[in-house]
N, C-alpha and C positions, 0 to 999 in steps of 0.2 A: 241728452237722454238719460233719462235715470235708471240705475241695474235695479231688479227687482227677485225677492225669492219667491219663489213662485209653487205653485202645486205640484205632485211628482211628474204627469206627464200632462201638457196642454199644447197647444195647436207651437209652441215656441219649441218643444223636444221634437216635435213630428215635423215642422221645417227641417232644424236645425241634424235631425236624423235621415233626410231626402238629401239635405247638403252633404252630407257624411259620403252617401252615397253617390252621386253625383261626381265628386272631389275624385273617387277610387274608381272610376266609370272611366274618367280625362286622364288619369296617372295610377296606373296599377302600383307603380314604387313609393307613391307617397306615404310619408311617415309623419303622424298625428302624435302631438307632445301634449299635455294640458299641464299651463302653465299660468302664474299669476294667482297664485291661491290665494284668496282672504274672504273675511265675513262676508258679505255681499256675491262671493262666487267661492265658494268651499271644495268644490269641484274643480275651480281652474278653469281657463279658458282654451279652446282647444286652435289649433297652433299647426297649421299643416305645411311640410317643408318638402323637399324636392331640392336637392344643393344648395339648399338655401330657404327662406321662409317664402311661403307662396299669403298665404290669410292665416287671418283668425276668426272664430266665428264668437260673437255675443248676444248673448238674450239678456234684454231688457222690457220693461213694463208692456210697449207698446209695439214693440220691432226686434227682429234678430238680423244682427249687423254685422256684414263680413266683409275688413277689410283687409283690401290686397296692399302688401307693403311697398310694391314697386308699380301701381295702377295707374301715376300716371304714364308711366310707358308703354302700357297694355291699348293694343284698339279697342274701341269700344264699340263696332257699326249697330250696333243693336241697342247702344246705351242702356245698359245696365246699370253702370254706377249711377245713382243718383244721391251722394251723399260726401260728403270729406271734397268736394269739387274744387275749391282754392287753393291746396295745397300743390308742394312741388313733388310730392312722394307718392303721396299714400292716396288710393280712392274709395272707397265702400258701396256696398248694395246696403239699401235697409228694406228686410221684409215687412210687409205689416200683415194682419191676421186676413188670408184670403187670395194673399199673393199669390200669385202663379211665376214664375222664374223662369225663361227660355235656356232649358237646359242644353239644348247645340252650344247659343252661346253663351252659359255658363262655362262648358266645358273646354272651349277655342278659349274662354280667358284662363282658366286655369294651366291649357298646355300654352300656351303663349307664356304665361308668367313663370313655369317650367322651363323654357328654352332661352328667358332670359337670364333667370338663373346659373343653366348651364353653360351661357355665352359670356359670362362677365368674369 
């Protein structure tokens, strides 16, 4: 996928600002860092932790991408991830414009990825 700069607010701030919220809904203690500055993200990438890092969220062209660093450990009964699937770590949602999100199970992945955090 390719990162793209994009307009001040488009349907990619207004996910990526429902995820924001969503995130603080499943973990009142979580602490968002934005990290990874450069041309293509001048802003940074925003970085949400809990004892440890839980996701990142990224907007690109066509999708905003939040992967969880420890996903594959995370159940998934609702399958959410649908993206980074081969690897041994890491899993990803990608939105695309329209999506709707199963916020229940957004947020059982979120504290899951929180208590595994806290358990390692």
């Amino acid at each position: 996928m390719k990162k793209t700069t994009k307009s001040k607010s488009d349907w990619r701030d207004e996910t990526l600002a429902n995820i924001r919220k969503l995130i603080k809904q499943a973990d009142p203690d979580v602490v968002v860092e934005m990290k990874w500055k450069k041309a293509a993200t001048p802003d940074g990438v925003p970085v949400w932790s809990d004892n440890g890092p839980i996701c990142t969220g990224e907007t690109y062209k066509n999708a905003v991408k939040l992967t969880f660093f420890k996903g594959a450990q995370l159940e998934d009964p609702k399958r959410l991830f649908n993206s980074s699937l081969e690897g041994n770590a890491r899993r990803a949602i990608d939105l695309h414009e329209g999506d709707e999100i199963d916020e229940a199970a957004f947020k059982a992945l979120i504290r899951e990825a929180v208590k595994i955090n806290t358990s390692s």
